[in-house]
C-alpha positions in Angstrom: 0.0 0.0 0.0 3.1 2.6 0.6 4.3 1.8 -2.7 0.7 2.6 -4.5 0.8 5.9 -2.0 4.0 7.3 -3.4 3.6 6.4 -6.9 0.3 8.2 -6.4 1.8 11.4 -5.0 5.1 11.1 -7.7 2.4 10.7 -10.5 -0.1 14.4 -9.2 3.7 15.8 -9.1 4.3 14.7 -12.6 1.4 15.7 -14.3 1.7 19.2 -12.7 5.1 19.6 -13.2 4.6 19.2 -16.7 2.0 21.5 -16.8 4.0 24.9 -15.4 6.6 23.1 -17.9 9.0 21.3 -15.9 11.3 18.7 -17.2 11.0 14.8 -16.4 12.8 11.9 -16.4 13.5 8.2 -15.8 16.4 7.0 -13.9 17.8 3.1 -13.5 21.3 2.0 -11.6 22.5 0.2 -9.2 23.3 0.5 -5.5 26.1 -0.6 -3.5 25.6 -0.6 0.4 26.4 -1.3 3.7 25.0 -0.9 7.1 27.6 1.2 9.1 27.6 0.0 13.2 26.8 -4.1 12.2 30.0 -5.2 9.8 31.6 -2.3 8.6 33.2 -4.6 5.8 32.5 -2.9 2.9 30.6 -1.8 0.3 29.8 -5.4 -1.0 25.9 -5.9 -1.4 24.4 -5.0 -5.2 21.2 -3.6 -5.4 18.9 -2.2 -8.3 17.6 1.2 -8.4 14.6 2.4 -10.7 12.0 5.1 -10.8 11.8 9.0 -12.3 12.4 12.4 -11.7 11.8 15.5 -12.2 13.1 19.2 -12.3 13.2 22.7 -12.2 15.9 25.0 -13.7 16.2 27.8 -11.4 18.8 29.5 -13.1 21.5 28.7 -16.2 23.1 27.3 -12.8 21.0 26.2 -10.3 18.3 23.4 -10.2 15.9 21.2 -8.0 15.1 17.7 -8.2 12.9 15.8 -7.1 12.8 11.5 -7.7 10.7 8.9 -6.9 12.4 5.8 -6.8 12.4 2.1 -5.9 15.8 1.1 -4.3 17.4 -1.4 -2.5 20.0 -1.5 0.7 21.6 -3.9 3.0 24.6 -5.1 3.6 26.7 -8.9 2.9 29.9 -10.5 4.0 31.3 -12.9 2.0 33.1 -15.9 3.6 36.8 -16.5 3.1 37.8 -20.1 3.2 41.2 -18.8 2.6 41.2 -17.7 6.0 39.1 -20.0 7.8 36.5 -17.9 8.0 33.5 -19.5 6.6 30.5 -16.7 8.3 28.3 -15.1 5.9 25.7 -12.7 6.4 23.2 -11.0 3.7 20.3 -8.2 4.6 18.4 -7.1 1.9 16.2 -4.4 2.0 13.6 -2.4 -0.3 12.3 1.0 0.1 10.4 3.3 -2.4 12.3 6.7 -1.6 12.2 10.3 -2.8 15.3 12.3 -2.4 14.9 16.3 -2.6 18.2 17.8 -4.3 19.4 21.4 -4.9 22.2 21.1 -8.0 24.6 23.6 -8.6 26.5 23.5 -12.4 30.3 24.3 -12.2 32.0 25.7 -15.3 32.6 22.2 -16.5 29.2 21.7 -17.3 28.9 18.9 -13.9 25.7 19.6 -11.3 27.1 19.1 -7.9 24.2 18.0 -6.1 22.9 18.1 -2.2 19.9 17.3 -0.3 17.7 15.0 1.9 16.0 11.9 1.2 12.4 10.1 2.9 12.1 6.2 2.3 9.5 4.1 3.3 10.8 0.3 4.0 8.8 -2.5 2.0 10.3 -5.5 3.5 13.3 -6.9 4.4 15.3 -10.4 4.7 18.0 -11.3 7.0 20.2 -14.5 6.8 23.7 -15.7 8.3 25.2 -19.3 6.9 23.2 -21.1 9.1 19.6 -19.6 7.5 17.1 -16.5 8.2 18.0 -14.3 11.3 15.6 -13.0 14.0 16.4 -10.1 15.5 14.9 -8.7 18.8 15.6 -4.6 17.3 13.2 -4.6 14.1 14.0 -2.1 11.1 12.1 1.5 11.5 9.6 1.4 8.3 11.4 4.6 7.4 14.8 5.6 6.7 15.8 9.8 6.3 19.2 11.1 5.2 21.8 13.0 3.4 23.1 12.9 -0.1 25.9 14.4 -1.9 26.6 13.7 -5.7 27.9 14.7 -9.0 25.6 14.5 -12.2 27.8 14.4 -15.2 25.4 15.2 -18.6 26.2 13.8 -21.5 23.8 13.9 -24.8 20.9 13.7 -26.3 19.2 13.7 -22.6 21.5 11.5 -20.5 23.6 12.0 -17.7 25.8 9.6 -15.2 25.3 9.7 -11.6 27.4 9.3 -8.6 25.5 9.7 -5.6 26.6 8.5 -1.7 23.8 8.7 1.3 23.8 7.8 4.8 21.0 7.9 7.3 21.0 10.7 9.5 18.6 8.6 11.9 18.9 4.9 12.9 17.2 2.7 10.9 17.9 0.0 14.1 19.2 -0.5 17.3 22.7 -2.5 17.7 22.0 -5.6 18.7 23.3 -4.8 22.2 21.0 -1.6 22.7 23.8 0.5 23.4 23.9 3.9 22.9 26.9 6.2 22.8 27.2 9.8 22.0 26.2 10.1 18.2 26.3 6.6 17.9 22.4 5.8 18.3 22.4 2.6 16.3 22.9 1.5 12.9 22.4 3.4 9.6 22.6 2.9 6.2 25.4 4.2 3.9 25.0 3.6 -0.1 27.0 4.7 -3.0 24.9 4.6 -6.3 25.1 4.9 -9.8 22.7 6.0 -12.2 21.8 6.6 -15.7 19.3 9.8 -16.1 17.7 10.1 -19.2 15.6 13.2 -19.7 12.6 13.6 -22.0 12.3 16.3 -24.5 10.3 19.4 -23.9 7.6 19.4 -26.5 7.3 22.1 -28.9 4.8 24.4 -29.4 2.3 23.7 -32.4 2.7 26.3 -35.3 -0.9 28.2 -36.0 
């Protein structure tokens, strides 16, 4: 029901956006997380990123964005025979999530972007080598953070994206409950890449 919710909200957006002649988009990539406070190990679980976007040039310079897009997160550790280590461990998690970015175009023609994101968790799955995981401290159904990215334009409406987020708020508990200082828990930290491809304004009709 969240997702039909959003994609409800993204689509009134759309269609007024259009309207006061906005530009739009699609967007498609993929993710590459972890979950900073459970393995730190690195940024070693793949996930797939789809949805749209739109804009507003507020100058030559400057612009807003707004996406709507389905993405996953989680985190995975591999196990290393080479070193006895045989533990594994895979979370995967999807959210529907609309960043809100302010983009600001350098000389070389690249938008250096900034902004927050909302995400609304669909579900999740959590499994170590000896099968699925219950944990006491569930995942909040929402996850808000920070981005900073570069958005690199290329032709005929595409660009390249490099984003990285992290959660500014837990999106659990450690597994202990502590709490120290700013370390409330465990948050999510994602590097993506993305294609952008931007439709065409339409042109007026000639009388």
């Amino acid at each position: 029901m969240k997702t039909v919710y959003f994609f409800i909200i993204f689509l009134c957006l759309n269609t007024f956006v259009f309207c006061q002649k906005f530009q739009g988009g699609i967007v498609g990539g993929v993710s590459t997380c972890l979950i900073t406070g459970l393995s730190n190990n690195g940024f070693y679980k793949i996930g797939m990123i789809g949805g749209g976007f739109i804009n507003y040039m507020i100058s030559e310079k400057n612009n807003l964005q707004m996406e709507l897009c389905y993405i996953e997160k989680g985190d995975r550790i591999n196990p290393n025979p080479n070193k006895n280590n045989y533990n594994s461990y895979r979370l995967n998690m999807q959210y529907i999530e609309i960043p809100v970015l302010f983009a600001f175009k350098n000389s070389g023609n690249l938008f250096f972007e900034s902004g927050l994101s909302y995400a609304a968790l669909l579900g999740y799955s959590e499994k170590d080598q000896y099968g699925s995981l219950t944990n006491p401290y569930t995942f909040k159904d929402y996850d808000v953070g920070l981005n900073l990215g570069v958005r690199i334009p290329y032709k005929k409406g595409f660009s390249f994206n490099f984003r990285f987020f992290n959660s500014i708020i837990p999106v659990r508990k450690h597994a202990s409950g502590a709490v120290y200082r700013l370390n409330r828990g465990q948050y999510n930290s994602v590097i993506s890449f993305k294609i952008l491809y931007q439709f065409a304004n339409a042109k007026p009709k000639e009388a």
